[in-house]
PyMOL Python script that loads the backbone (N, CA, C, O; Angstrom):
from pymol import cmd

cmd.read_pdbstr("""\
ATOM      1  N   UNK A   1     142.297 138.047 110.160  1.00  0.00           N
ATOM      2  CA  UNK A   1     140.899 138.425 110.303  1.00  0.00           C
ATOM      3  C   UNK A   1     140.040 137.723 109.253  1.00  0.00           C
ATOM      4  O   UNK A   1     139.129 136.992 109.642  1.00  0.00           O
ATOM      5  N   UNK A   2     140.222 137.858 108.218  1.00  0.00           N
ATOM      6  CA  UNK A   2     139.580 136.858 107.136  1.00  0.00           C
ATOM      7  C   UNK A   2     139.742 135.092 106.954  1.00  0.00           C
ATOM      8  O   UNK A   2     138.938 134.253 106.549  1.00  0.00           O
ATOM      9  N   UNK A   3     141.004 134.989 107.396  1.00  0.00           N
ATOM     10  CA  UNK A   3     140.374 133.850 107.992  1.00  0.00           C
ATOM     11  C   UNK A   3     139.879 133.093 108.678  1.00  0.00           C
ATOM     12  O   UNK A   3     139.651 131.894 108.516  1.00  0.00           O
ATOM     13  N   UNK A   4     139.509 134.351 110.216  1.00  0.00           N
ATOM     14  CA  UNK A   4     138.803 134.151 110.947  1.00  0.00           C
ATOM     15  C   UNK A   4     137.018 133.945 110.311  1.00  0.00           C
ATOM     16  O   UNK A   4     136.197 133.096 110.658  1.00  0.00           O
ATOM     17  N   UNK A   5     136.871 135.041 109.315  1.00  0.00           N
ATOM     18  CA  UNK A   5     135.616 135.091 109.196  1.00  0.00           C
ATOM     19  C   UNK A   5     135.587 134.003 108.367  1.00  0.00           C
ATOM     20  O   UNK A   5     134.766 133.234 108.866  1.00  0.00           O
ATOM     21  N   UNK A   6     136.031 133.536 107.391  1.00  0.00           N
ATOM     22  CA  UNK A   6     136.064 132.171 106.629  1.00  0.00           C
ATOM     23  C   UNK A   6     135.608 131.295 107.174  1.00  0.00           C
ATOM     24  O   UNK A   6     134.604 130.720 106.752  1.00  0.00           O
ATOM     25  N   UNK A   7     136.333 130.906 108.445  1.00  0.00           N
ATOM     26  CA  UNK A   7     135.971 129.803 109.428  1.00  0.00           C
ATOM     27  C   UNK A   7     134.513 129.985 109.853  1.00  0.00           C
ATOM     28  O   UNK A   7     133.735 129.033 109.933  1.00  0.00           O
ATOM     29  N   UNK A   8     134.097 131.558 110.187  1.00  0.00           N
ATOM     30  CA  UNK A   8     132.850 131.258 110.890  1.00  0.00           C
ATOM     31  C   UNK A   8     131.795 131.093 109.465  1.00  0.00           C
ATOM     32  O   UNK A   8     130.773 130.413 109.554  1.00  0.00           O
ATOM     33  N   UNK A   9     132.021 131.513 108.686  1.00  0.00           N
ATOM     34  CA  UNK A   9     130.973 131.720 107.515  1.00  0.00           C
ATOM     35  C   UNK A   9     130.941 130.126 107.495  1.00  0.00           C
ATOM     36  O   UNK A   9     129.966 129.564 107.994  1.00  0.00           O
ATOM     37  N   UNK A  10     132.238 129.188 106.793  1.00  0.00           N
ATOM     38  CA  UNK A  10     131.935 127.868 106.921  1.00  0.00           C
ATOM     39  C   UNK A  10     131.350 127.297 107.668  1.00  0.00           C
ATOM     40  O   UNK A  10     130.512 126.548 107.166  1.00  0.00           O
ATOM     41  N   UNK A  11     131.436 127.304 109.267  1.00  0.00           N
ATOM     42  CA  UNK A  11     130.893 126.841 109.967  1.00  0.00           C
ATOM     43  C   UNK A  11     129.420 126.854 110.323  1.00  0.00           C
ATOM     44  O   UNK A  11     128.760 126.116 111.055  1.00  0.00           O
ATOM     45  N   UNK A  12     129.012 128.192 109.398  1.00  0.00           N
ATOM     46  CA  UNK A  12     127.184 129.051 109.782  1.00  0.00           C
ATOM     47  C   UNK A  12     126.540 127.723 108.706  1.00  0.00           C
ATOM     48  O   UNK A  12     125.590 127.020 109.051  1.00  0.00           O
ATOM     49  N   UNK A  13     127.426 127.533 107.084  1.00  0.00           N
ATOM     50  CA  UNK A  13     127.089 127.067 106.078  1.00  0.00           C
ATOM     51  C   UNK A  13     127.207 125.501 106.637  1.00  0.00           C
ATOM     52  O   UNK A  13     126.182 124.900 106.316  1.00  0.00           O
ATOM     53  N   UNK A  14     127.803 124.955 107.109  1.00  0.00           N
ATOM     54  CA  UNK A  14     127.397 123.325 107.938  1.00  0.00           C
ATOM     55  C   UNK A  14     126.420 123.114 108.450  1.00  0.00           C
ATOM     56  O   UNK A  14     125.833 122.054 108.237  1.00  0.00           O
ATOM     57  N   UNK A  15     125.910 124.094 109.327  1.00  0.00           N
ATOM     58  CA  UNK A  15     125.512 123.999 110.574  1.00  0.00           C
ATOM     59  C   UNK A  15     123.604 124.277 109.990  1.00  0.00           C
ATOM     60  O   UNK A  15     122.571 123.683 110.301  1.00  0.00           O
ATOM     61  N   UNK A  16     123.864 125.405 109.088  1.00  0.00           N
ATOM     62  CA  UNK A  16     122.644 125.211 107.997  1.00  0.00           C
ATOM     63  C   UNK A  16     122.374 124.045 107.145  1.00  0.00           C
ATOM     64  O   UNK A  16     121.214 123.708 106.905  1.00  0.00           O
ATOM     65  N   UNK A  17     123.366 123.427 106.688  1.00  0.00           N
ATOM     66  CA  UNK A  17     123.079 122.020 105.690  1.00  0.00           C
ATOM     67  C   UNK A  17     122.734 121.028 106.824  1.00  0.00           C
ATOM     68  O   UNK A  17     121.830 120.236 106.558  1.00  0.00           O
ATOM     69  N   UNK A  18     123.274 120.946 107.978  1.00  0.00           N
ATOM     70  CA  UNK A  18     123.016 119.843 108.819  1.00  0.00           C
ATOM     71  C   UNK A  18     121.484 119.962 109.226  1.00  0.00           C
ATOM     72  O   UNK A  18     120.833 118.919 109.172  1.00  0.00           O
ATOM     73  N   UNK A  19     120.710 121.367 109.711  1.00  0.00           N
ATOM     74  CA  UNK A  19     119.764 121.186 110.224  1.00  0.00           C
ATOM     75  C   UNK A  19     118.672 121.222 109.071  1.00  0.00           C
ATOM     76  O   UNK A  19     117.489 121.192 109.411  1.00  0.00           O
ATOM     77  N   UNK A  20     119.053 121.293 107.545  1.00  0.00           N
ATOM     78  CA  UNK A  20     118.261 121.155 106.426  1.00  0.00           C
ATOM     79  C   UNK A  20     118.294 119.579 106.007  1.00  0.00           C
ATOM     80  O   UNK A  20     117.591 118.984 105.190  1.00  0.00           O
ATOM     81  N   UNK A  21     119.207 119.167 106.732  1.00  0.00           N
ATOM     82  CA  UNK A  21     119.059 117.370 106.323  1.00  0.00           C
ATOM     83  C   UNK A  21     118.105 116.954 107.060  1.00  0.00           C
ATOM     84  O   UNK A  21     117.168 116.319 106.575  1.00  0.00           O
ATOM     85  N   UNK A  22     118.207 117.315 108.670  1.00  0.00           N
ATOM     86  CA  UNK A  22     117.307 117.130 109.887  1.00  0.00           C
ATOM     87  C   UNK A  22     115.985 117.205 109.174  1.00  0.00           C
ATOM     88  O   UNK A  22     115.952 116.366 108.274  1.00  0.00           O
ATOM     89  N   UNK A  23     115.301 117.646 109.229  1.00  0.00           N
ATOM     90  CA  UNK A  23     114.259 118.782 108.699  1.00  0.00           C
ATOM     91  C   UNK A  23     113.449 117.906 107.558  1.00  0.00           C
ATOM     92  O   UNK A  23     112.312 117.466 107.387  1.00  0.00           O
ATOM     93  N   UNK A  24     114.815 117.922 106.833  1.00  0.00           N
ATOM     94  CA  UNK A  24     113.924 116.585 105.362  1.00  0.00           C
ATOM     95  C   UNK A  24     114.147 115.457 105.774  1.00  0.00           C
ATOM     96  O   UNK A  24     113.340 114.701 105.233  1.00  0.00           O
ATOM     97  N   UNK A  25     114.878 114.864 106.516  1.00  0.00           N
ATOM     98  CA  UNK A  25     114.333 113.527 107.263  1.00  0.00           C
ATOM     99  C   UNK A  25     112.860 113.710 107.731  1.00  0.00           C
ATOM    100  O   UNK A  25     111.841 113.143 107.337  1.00  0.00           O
ATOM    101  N   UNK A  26     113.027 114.605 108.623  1.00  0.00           N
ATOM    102  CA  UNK A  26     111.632 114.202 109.522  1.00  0.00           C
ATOM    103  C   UNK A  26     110.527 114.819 108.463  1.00  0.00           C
ATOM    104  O   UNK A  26     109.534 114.107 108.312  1.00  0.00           O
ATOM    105  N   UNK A  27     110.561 115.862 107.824  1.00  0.00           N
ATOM    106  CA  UNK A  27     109.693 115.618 106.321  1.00  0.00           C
ATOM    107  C   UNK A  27     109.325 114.275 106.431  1.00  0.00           C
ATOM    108  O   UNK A  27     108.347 113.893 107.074  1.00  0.00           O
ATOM    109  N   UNK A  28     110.273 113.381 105.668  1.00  0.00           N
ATOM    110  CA  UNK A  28     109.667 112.178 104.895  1.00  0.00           C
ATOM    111  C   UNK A  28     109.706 111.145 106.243  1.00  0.00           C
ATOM    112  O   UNK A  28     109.368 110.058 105.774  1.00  0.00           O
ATOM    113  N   UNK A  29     109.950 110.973 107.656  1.00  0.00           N
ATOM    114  CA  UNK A  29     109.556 110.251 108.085  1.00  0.00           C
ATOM    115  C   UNK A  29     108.157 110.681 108.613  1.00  0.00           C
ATOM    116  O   UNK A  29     107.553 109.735 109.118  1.00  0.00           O
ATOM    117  N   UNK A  30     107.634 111.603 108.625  1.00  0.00           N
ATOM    118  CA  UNK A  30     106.314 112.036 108.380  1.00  0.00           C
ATOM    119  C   UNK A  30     105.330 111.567 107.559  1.00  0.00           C
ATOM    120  O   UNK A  30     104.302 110.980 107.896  1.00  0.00           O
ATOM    121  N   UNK A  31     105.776 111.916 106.246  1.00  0.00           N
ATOM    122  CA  UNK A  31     105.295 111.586 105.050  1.00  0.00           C
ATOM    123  C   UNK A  31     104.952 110.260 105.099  1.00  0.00           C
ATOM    124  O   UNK A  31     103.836 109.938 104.692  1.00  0.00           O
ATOM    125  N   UNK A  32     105.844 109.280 105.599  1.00  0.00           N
ATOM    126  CA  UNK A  32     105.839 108.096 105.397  1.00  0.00           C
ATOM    127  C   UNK A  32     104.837 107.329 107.005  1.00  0.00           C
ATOM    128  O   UNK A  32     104.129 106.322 106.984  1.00  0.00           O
ATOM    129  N   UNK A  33     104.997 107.822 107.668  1.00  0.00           N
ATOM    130  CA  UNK A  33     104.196 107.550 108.764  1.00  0.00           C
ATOM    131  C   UNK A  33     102.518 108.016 108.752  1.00  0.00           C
ATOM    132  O   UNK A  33     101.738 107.314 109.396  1.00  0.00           O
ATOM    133  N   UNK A  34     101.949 109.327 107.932  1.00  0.00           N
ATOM    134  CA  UNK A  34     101.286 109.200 107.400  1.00  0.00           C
ATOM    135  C   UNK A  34     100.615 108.479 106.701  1.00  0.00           C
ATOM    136  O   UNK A  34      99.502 108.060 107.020  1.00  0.00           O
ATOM    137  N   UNK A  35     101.287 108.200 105.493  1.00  0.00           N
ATOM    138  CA  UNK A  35     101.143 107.048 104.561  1.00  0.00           C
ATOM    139  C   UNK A  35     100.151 105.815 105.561  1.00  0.00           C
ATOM    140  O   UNK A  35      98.987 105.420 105.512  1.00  0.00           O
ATOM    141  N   UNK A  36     101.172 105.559 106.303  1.00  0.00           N
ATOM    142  CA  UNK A  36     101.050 104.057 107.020  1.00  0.00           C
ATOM    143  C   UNK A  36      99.294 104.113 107.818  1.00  0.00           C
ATOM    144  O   UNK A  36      98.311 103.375 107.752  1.00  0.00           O
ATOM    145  N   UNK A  37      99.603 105.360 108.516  1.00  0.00           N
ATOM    146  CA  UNK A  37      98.294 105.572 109.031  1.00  0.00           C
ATOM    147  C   UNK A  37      97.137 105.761 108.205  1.00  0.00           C
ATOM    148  O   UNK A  37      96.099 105.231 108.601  1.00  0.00           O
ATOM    149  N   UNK A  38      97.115 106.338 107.257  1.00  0.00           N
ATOM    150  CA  UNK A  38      96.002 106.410 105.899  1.00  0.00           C
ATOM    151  C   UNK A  38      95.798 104.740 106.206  1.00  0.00           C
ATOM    152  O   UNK A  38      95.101 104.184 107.055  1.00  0.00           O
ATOM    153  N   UNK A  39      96.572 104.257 105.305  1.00  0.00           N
ATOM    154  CA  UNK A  39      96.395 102.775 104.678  1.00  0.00           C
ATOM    155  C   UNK A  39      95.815 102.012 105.820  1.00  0.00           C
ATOM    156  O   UNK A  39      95.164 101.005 105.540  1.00  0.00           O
ATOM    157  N   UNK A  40      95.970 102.374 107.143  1.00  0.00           N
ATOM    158  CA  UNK A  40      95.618 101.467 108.330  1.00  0.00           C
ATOM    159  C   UNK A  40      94.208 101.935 108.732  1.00  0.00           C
ATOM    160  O   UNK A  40      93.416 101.039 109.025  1.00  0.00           O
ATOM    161  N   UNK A  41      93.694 103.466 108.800  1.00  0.00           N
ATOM    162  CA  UNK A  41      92.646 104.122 109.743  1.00  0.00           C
ATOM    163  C   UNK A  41      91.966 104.815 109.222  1.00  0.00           C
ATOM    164  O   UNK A  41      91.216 105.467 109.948  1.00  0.00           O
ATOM    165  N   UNK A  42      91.861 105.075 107.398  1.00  0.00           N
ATOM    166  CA  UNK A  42      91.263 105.967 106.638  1.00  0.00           C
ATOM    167  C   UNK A  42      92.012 107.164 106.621  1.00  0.00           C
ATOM    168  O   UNK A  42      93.161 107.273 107.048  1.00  0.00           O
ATOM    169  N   UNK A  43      91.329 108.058 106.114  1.00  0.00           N
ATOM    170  CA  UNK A  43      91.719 109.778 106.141  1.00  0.00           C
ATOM    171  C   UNK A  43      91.779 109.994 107.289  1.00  0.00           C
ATOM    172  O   UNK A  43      90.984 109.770 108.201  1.00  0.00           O
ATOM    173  N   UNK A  44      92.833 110.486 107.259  1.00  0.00           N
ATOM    174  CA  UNK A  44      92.920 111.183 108.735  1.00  0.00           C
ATOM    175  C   UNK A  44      92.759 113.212 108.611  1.00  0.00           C
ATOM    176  O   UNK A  44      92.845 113.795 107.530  1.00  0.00           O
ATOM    177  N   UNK A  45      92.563 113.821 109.746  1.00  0.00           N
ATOM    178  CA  UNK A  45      92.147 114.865 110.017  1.00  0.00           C
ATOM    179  C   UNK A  45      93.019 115.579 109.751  1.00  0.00           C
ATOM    180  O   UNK A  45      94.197 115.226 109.687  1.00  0.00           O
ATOM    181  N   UNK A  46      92.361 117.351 109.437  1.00  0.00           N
ATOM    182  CA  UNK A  46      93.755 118.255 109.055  1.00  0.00           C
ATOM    183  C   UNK A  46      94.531 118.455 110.429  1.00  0.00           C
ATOM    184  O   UNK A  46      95.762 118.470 110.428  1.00  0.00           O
ATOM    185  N   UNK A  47      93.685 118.633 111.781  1.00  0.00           N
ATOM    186  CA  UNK A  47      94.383 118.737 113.050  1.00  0.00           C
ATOM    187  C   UNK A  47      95.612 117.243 113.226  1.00  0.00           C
ATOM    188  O   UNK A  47      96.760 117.477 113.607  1.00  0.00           O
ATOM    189  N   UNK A  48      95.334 116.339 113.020  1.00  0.00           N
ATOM    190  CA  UNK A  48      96.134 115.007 113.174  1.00  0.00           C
ATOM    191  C   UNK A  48      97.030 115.210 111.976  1.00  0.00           C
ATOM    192  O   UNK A  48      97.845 114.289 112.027  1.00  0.00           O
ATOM    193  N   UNK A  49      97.272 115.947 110.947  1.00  0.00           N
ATOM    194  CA  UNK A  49      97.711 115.280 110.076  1.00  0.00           C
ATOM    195  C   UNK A  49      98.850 116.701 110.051  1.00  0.00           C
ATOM    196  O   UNK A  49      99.840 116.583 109.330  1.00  0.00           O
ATOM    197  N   UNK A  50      98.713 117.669 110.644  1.00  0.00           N
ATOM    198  CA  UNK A  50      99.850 119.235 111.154  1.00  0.00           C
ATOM    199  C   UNK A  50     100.139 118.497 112.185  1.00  0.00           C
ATOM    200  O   UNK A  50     101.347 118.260 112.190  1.00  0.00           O
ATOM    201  N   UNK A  51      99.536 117.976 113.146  1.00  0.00           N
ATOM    202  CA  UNK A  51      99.844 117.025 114.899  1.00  0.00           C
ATOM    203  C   UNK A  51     101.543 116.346 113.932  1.00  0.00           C
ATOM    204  O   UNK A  51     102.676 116.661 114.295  1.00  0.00           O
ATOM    205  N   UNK A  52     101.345 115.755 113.167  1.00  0.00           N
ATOM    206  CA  UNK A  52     102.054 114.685 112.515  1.00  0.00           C
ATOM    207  C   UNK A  52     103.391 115.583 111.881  1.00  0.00           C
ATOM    208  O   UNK A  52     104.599 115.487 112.097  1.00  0.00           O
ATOM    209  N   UNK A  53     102.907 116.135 111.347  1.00  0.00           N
ATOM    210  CA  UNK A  53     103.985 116.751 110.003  1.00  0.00           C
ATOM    211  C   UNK A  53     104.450 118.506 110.807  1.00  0.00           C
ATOM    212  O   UNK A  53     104.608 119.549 110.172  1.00  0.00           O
ATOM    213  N   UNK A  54     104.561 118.348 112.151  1.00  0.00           N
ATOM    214  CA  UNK A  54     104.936 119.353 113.253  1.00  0.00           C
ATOM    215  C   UNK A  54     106.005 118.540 114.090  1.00  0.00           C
ATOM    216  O   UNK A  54     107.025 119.003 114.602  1.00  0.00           O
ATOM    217  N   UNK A  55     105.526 117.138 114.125  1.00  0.00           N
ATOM    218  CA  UNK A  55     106.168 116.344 116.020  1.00  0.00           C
ATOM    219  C   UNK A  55     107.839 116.079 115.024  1.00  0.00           C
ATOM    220  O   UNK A  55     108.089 116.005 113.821  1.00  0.00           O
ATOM    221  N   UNK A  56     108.558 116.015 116.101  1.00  0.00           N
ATOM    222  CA  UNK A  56     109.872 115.512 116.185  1.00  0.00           C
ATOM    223  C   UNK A  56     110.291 114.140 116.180  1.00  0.00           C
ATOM    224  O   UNK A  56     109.730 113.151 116.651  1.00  0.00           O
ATOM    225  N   UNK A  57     111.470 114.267 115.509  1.00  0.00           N
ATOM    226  CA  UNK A  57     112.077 112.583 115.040  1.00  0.00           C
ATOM    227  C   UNK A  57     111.414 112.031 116.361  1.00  0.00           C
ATOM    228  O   UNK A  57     110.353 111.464 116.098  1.00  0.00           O
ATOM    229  N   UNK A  58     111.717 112.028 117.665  1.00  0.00           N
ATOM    230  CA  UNK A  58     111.266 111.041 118.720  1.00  0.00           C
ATOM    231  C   UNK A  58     109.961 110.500 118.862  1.00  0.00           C
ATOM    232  O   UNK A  58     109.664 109.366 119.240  1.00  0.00           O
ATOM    233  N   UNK A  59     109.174 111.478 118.502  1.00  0.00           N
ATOM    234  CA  UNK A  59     107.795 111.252 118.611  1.00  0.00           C
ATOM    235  C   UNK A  59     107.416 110.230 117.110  1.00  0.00           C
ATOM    236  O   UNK A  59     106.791 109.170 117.135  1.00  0.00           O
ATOM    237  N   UNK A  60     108.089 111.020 115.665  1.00  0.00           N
ATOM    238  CA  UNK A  60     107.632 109.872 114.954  1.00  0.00           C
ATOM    239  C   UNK A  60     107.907 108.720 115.062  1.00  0.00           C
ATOM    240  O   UNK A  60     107.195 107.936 114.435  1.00  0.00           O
ATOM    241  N   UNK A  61     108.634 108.364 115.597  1.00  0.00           N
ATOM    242  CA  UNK A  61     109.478 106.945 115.844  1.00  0.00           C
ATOM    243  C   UNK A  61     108.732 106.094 116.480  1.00  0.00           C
ATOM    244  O   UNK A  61     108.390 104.984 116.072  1.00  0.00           O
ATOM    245  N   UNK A  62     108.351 106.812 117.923  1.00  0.00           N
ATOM    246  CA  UNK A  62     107.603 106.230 118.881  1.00  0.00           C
ATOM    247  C   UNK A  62     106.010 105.852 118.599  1.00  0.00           C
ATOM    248  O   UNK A  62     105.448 104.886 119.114  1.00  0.00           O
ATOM    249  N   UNK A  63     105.378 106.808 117.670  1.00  0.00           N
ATOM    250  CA  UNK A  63     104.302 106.521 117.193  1.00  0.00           C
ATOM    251  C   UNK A  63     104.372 105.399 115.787  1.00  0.00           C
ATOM    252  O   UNK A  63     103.405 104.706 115.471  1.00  0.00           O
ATOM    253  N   UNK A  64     105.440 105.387 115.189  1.00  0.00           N
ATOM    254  CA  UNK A  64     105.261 104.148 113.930  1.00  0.00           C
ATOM    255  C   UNK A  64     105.631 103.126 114.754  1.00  0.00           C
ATOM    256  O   UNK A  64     105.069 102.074 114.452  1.00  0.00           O
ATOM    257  N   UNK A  65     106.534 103.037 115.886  1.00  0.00           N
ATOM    258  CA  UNK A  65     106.401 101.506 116.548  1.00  0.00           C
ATOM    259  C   UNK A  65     104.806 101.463 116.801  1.00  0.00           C
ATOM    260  O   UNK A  65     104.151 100.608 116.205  1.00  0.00           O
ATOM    261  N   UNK A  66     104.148 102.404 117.709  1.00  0.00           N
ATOM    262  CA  UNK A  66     102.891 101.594 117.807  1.00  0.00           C
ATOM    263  C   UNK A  66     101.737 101.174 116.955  1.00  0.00           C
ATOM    264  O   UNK A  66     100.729 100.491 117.137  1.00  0.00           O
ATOM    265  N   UNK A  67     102.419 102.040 115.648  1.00  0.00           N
ATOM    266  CA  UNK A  67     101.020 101.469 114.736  1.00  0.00           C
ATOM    267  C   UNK A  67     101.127 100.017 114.373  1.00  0.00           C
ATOM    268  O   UNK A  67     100.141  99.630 113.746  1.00  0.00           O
ATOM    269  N   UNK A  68     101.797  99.347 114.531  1.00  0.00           N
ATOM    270  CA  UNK A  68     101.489  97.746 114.509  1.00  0.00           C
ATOM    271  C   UNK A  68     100.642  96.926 115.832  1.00  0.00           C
ATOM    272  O   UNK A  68     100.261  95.756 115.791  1.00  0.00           O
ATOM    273  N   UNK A  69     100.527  97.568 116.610  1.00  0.00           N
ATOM    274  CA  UNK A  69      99.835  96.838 117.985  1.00  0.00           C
ATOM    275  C   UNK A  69      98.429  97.637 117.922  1.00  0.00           C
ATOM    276  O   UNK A  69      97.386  97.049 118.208  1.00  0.00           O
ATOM    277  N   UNK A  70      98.438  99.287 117.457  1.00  0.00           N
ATOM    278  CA  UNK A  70      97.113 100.014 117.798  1.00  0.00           C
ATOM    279  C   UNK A  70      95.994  99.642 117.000  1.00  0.00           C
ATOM    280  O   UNK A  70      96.014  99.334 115.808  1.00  0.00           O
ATOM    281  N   UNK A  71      94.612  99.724 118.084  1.00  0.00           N
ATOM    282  CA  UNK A  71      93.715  99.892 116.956  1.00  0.00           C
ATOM    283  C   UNK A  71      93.052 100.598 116.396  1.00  0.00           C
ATOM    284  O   UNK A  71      92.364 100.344 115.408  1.00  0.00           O
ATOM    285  N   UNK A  72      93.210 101.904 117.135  1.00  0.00           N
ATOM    286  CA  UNK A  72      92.838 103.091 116.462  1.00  0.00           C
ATOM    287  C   UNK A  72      93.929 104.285 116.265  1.00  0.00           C
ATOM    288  O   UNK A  72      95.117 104.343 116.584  1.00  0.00           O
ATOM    289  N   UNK A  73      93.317 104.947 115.805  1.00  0.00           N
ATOM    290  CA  UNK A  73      95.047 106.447 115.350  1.00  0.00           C
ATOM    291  C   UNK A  73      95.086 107.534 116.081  1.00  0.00           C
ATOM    292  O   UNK A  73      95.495 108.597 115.613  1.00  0.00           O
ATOM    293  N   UNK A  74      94.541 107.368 117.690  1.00  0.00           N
ATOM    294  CA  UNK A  74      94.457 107.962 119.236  1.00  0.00           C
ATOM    295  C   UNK A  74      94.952 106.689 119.376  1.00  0.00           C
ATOM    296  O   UNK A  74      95.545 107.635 119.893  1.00  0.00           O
ATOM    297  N   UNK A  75      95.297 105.697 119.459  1.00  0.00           N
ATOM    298  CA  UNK A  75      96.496 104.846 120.239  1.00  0.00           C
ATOM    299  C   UNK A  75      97.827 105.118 119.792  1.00  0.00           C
ATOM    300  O   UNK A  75      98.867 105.289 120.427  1.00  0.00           O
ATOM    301  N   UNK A  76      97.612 105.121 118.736  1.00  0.00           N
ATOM    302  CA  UNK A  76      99.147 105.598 117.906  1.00  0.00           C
ATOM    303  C   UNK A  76      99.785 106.700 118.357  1.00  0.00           C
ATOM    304  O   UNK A  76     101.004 106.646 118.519  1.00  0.00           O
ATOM    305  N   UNK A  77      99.097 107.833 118.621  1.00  0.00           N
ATOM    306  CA  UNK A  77      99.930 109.166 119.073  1.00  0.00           C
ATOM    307  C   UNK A  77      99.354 109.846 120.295  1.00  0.00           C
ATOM    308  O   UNK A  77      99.133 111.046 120.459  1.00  0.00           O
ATOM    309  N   UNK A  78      99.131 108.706 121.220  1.00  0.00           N
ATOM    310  CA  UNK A  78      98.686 109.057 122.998  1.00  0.00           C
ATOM    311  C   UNK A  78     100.098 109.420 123.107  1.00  0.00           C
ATOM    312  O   UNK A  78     100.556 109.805 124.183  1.00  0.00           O
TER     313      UNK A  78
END
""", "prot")
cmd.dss("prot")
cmd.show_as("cartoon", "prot")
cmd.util.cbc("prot")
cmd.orient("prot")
């Protein structure tokens, strides 16, 4: 029985570190996609800037490919 629960406690404690790595990735690929957009489009808005530091790895990804082609920061995250 206890080392049943061992196993699951370990497994709760992975499964928490894994989605706390997740989490601070997309933190700082936020952070950093931000960044990019400042330096490119001025200040950006408090609504655009929770829009940003809310969306998921896919979405940041997809929006820092387009900030090299966009010309405004509504092309970037259509």
């Amino acid at each position: 029985m206890s080392t049943f629960a061992e196993r699951f406690r370990q497994e709760g404690r992975q499964e928490g570190m894994q989605q706390g790595m997740q989490q601070g990735m997309q933190r700082g690929e936020a952070q950093i996609l931000l960044r990019l957009l400042s330096r490119k489009f001025g200040e950006l808005s408090e609504e655009k800037r929770r829009l940003i530091e809310s969306a998921d790895s896919e979405s940041l990804l997809r929006w820092s490919e387009r900030i090299f082609s966009a010309n405004s920061l509504d092309e970037v995250l259509q």
